[in-house]
LUMLO-29880 format. One record per atom (N, C-alpha, C): x, y, z. Coordinates in steps of 0.1 Angstrom, whole numbers, plus 5000, padded with zeros to 4 digits. Atoms other than C-alpha are relative to their C-alpha. Example, Ala and Ser with C-alpha at 12.3 -4.5 7.8 and 13.67 -1.06 7.14 Angstrom:
BEGIN
500949885000;512349555078;500950125000;499149895000;513749895071;499250115008;
REM end
This chain:
BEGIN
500849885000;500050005000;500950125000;499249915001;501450344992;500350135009;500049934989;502750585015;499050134997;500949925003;500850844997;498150025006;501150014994;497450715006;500049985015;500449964986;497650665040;500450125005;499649854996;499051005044;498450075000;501349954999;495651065027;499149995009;501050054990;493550895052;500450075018;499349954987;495651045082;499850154997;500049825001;495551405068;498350005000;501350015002;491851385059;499249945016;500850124992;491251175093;498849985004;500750085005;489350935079;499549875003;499850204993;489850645109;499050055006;501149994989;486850765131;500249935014;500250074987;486750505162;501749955005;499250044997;490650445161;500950095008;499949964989;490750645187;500049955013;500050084992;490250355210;501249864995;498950105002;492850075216;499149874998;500750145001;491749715200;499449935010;500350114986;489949495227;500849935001;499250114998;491849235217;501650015007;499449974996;494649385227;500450105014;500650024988;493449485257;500149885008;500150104997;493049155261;501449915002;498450085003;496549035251;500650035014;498949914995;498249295280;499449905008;500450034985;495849185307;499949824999;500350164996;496048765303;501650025001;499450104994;499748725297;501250124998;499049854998;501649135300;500150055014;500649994986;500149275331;498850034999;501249984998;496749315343;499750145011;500249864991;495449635364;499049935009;501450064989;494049515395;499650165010;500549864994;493649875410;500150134990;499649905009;494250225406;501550044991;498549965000;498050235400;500749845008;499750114992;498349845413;499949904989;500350095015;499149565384;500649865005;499650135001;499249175387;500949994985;499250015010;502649155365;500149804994;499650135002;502748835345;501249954995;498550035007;506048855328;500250174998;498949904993;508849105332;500050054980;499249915010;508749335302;500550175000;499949825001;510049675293;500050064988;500449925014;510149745256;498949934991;500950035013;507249725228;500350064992;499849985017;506949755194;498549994995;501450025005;503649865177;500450024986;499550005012;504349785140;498650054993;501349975013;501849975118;499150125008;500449934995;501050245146;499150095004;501049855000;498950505131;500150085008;499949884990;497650775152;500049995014;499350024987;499150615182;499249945008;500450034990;496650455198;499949935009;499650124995;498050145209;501550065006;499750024994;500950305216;500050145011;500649954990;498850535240;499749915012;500950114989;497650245260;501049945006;498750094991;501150075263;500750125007;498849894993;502850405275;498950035018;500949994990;499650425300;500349885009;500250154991;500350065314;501950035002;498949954995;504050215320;501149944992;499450045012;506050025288;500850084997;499049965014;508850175271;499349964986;501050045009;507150195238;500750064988;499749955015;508050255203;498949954986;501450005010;505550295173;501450034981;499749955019;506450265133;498750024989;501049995009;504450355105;500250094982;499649935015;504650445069;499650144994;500549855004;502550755072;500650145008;499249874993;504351085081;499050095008;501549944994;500751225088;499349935014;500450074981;500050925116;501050075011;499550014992;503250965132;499750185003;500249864996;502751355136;498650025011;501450054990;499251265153;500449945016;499350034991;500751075174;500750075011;498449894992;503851265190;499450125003;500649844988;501151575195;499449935012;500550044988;498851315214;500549965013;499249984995;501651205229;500350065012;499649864997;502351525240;499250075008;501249974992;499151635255;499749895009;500150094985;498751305276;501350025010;498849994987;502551395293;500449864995;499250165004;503951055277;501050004992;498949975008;506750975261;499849854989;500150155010;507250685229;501350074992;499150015010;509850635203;499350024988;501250005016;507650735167;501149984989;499249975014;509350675136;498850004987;500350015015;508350685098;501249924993;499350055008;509050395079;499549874995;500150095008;508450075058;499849885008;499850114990;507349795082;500549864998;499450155006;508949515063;501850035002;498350005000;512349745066;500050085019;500249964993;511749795106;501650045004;498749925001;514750065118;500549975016;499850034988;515449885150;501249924999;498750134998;518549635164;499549874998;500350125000;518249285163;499749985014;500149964982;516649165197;499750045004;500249894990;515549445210;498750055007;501650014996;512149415219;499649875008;500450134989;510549195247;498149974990;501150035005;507349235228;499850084985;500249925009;505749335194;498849984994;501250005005;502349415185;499550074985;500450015010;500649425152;498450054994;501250005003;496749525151;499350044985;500749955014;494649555118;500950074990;499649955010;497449625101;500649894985;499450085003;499249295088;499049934979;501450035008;495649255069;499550114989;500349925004;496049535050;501350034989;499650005007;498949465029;500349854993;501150145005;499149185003;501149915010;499150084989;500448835021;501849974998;498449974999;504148865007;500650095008;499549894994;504649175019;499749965018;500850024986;502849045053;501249885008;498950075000;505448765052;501550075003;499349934996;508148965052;500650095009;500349914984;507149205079;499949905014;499850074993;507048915099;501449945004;498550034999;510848805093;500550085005;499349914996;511649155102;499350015016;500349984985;509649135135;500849935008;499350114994;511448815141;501350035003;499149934999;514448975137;499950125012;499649934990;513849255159;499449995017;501050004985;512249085191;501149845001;498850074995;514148925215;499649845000;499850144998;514848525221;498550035011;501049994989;511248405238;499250115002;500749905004;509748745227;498949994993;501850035002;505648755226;499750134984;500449935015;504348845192;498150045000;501350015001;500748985190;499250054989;500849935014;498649025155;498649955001;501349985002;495049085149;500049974979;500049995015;494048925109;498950004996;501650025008;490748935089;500049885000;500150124999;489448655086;499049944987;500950055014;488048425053;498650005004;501549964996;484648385074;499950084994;501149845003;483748765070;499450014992;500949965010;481148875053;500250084988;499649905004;483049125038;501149924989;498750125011;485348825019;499450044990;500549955017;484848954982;500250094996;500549874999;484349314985;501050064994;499249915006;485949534962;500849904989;499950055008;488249414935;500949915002;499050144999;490449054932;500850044996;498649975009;494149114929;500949955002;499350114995;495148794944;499649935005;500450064995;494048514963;499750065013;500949974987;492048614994;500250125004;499349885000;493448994983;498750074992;500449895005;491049284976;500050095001;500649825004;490949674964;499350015008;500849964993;488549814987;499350144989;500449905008;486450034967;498950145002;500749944995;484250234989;500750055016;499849994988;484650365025;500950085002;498949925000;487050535041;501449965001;498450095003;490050245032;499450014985;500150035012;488950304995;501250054992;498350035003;492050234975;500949895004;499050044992;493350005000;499849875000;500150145000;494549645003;499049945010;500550054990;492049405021;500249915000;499850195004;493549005024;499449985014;499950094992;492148795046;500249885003;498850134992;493848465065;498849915000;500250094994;493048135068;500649945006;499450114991;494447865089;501550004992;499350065008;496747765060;501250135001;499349925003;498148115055;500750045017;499749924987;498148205093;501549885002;498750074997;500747895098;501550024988;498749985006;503147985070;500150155004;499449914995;503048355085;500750005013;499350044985;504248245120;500849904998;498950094995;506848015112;501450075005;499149994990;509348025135;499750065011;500749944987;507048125164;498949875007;501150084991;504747915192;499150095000;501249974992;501248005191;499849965014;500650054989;499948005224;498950025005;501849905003;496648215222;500050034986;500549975012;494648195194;498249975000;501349934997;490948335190;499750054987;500649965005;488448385163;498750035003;500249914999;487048665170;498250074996;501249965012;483148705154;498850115008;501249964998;480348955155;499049994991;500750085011;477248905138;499350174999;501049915006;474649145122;499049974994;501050035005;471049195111;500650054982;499949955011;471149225074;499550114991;500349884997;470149545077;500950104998;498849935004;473349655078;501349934993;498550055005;477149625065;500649965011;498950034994;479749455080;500750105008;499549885001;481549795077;499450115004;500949945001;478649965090;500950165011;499549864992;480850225115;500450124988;499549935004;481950365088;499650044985;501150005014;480050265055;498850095004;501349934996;476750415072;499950125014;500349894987;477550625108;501150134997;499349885000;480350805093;499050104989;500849935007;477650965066;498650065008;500749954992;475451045095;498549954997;500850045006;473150755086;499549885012;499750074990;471550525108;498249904991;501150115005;468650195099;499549975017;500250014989;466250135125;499449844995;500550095000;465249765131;498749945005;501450034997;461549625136;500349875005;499750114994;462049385165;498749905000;501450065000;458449275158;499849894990;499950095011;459349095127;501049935000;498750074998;461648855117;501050025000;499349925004;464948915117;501249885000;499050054999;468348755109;501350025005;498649954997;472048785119;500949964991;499150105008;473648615089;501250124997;498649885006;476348965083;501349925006;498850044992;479548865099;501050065001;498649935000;482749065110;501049915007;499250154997;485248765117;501650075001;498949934997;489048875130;500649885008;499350054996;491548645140;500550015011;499049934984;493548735177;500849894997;499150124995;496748525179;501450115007;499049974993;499648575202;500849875002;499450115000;502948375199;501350035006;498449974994;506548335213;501049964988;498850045008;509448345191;501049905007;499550104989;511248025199;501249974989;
REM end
């Protein structure tokens, strides 16, 4: 995907809700990072100190790790996220590492990460390139270093959408990713992108929907200031599907 467009999508911002950090990764900190059992009191599960949010954007993940007390570093190809970032940053009183740059050519040491997270981005370029960015994670996270990616998933409803430009790879032609890669994973794909890593958590992920709406509905219909109301009196289905992978693995 080209650095150009997501500059567009970052200058224009055009992400709406990613202003909140993934659940799932929420999820990830608090089962096997640390957990917040108070105000400023955390059941630590394993001793880390640096992350790595590969594909960053406008920082919002690595808002949440700088909040949970992490050494944190963020990369990203858009010059327009990372500037987002580093003001928000800036207004919370936090500090992070931000760079601009090519996540398959990450500008780190070898090792140097105790962890490195991945959300909705891996899924957004085609699976070579996704491949690759994986060798380079591998490369920069240490021995026994937890890996965490979020991938679309072939379930979804949304499998098809826009135009074929590869096997389980589509153009996105609408919305506010229009222009942009969409692949989604199966089983098959997910095990040749983690080789040389232990799964240890792994989670598919699903919401359902009346057919009433889109998949994409946050953004296909509420970003246009559009809303469907549903008649609970009638019949109604859930066949839509938004399907997302969660996996978390150790580099072994």
């Amino acid at each position: 995907m080209t650095r150009e467009m997501w500059n567009e999508v970052y200058s224009k911002k055009r992400f709406g809700g990613t202003w909140y950090p993934n659940e799932g990764v929420v999820r990830f900190t608090a089962r096997h990072l640390k957990r917040r059992v108070g105000i400023e009191v955390y059941d630590v599960k394993r001793d880390v100190r640096r992350i790595l949010d590969v594909g960053c954007g406008n920082g919002r993940h690595v808002i949440f790790f700088a909040e949970q007390g992490f050494d944190v570093c963020g990369v990203d190809i858009s010059k327009e996220a990372i500037e987002i970032a580093n003001v928000w940053l800036a207004k919370k009183g936090l500090k992070g590492d931000l760079r601009v740059g090519d996540i398959e050519k990450l500008p780190f040491n070898d090792d140097y990460f105790d962890v490195v997270s991945s959300a909705e981005v891996l899924d957004h370029v085609p699976f070579l390139k996704a491949k690759k960015t994986l060798r380079e994670i591998e490369r920069v996270l240490a021995l026994n270093g937890y890996i965490y990616i979020t991938l679309r998933s072939t379930e979804d409803s949304e499998f098809g959408r826009g135009e074929e430009v590869d096997r389980n790879t589509f153009v996105l032609q609408e919305g506010y990713e229009k222009g942009i890669i969409q692949h989604y994973f199966d089983l098959e794909e997910i095990k040749e992108l983690l080789e040389g890593f232990k799964v240890f958590d792994i989670e598919l992920y699903e919401e359902r929907f009346p057919s009433a709406f889109t998949v994409d509905k946050a953004f296909l219909q509420s970003s246009k200031g559009t809303k469907k109301y549903v008649d609970l009196t009638k019949p109604m289905d859930v066949n839509l599907k938004y399907s997302r992978w969660y996996i978390a693995a150790e580099k072994v």
